[in-house]
C-alpha positions, 0 to 999 in steps of 0.5 A: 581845461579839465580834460587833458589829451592823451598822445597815439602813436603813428599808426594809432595805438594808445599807450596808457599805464592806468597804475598811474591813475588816482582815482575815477576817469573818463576816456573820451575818443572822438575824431582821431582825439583821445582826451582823459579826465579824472572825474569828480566826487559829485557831478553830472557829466554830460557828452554833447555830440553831434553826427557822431563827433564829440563837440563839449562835455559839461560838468555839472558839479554839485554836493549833497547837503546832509 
């Protein structure tokens, strides 16, 4: 699994130190879930919802040919 969740405390707060972090991310939130994903050097990301509800996000890799 590329996106890996972040833990809320009890009344939904976010504790999230970006210092941590090495690089691009994406925060996805959806349905009482926080889930975090570093993003790639070349992609096409696509977040599929339906009613308002996140149900998959697809990564379409690829590289550019020099």
């Amino acid at each position: 699994m590329r996106m890996k969740e972040l833990q809320m405390s009890s009344n939904g707060v976010l504790n999230f130190d970006t210092k941590e972090l090495s690089g691009s991310c994406v925060i996805v939130i959806s349905d009482g879930k926080v889930k975090i994903s570093e993003l790639p050097p070349y992609a096409d990301t696509i977040i599929k919802t339906y009613k308002g509800i996140v149900t998959c996000v697809n990564w379409d890799e690829g590289s550019y040919f020099e």
